[in-house]
C-alpha positions in Angstrom: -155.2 140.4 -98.8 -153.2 137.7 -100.6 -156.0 137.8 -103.5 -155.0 141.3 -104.5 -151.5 140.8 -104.8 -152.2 137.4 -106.9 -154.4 139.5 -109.0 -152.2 142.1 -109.6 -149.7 139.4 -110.5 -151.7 138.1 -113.1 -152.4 141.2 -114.4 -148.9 142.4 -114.2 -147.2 139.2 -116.2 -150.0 138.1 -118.5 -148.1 139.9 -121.2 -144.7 137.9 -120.4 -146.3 134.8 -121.0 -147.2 135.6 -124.1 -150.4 135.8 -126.3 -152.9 132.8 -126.2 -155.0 131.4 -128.8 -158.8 131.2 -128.4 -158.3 127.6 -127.2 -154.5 127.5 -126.2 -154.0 126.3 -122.7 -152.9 129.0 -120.4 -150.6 127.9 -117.3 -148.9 129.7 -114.5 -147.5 128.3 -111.1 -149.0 129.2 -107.6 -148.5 128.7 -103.9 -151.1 127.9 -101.2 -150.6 130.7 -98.4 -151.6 130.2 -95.1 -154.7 132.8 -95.8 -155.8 129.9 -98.3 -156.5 127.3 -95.3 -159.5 125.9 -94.1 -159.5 124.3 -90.4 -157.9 120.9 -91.8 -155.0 123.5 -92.9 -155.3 122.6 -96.2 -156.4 124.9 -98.8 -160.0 125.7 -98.7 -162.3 124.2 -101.4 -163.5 127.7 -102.0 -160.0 129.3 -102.7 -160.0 126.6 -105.1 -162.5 128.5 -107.3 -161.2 131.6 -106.7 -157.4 130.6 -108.0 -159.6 129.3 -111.4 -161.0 132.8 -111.6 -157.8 134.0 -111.8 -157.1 131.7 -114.7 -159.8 132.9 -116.8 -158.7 136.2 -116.3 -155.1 135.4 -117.5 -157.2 134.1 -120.4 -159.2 137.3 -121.2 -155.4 139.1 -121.1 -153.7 136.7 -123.4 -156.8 136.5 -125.9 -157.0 139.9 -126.2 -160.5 139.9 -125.4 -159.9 142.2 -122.2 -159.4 145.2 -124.5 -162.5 144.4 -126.9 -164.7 144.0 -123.5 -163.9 147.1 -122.2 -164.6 148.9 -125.1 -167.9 147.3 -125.4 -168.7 147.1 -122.0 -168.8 143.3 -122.0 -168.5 141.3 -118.4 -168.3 137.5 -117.9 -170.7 135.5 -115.9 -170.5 131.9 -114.6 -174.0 129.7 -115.0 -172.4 126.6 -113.6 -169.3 125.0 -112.4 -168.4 121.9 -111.4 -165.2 120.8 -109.4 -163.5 117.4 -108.4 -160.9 117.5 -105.8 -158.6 114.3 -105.9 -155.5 115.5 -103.7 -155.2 118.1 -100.9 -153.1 121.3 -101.5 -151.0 122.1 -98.2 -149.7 125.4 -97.1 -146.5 126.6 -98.7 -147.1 123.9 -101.8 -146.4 125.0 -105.4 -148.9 124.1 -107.9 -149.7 124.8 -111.4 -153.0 126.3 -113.1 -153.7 125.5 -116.8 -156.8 126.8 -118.2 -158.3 125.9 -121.2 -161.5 127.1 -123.3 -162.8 123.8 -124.3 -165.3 125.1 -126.5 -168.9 127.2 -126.7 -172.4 126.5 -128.0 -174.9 128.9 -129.3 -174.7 130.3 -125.6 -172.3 129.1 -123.1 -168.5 129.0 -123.0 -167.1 125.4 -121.8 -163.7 125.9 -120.0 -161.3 123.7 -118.0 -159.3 124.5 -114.9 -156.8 122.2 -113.8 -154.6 122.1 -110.6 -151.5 120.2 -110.9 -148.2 119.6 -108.9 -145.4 117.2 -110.1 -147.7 115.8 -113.0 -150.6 114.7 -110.3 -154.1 115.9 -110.7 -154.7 118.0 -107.4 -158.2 119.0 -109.0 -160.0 120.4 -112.2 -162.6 122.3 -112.6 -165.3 122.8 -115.5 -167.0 126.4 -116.1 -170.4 127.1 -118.4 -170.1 131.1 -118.6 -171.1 133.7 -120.4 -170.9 137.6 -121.7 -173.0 140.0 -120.7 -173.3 143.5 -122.0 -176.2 146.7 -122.1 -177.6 145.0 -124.4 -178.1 141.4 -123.2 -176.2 138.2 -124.3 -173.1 138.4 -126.2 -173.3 136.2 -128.6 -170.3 133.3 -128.9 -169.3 134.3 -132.3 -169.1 138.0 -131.6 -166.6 136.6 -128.5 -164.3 133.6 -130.5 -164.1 136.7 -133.2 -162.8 139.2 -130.2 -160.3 136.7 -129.3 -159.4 135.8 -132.8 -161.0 132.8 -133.4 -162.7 132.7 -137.1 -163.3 128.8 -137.2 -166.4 127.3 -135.7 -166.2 125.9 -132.3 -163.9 122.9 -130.8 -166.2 119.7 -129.8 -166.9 120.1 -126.5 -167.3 116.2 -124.3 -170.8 116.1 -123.7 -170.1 114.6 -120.7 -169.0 117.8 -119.6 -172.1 119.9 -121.3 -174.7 117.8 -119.2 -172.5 117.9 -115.9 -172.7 121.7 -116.5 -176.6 121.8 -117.1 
């Protein structure tokens, strides 16, 4: 039940955080809930993943995209991820989400998730998504020019493109 309400959250305060820029790093603080366990009671490397959705959702609101997707039908899909955990999250900690389109191809959408607390890396997580909509792929210039983005794409670490393949 705790997902809801964090989802609503998001969606409730997306607009006090302001607008984001195509690759502007989004960030907004969190807790780990009891629901978020796993039987070492600490937060469940799942929920992990599902606290990064919610950043890439904060990102669609602050882009603007989520306006230009429902209009045209448009819904994201993840073809990879990838996740590193370096320190545990316990129940009742704070922790901070930043998310980050790192850049896109002809196809996919590169994006970075990154859990913090006092400046240590909990974990970060790397994303290879893309649109869909009735009419098959949307293609990554019709997105960066929904969210505003008229330049060509950011270099993404191609590191991170074959970790994702």
């Amino acid at each position: 039940m705790n997902l809801i309400f964090r989802l609503i959250w998001v969606i409730l305060t997306a607009r006090g955080r302001g607008r984001m820029e195509t690759t502007d790093e989004g960030r907004f603080s969190l807790r780990c809930w009891p629901n978020d366990l796993d039987s070492n009671f600490h937060m469940n490397n799942g929920r992990y993943m599902t606290v990064m959705d919610l950043g890439r959702l904060d990102l669609i609101l602050r882009t603007g995209l989520w306006r230009v997707m429902r209009e045209r039908k448009w819904y994201p899909v993840v073809g990879s991820a990838k996740i590193t955990f370096r320190r545990s999250v316990n129940v009742f900690e704070a922790f901070e989400l930043t998310t980050q389109i790192l850049g896109w191809d002809e196809k996919w959408l590169y994006i970075e998730h990154r859990m913090e607390r006092g400046g240590k890396l909990l974990a970060v997580g790397h994303i290879k998504g893309l649109f869909l909509s009735p009419e098959g792929k949307v293609p990554m210039t019709d997105l960066a020019a929904a969210a505003g983005h008229d330049g060509p794409s950011p270099e993404v670490d191609p590191d991170i493109v074959a970790a994702l393949a």
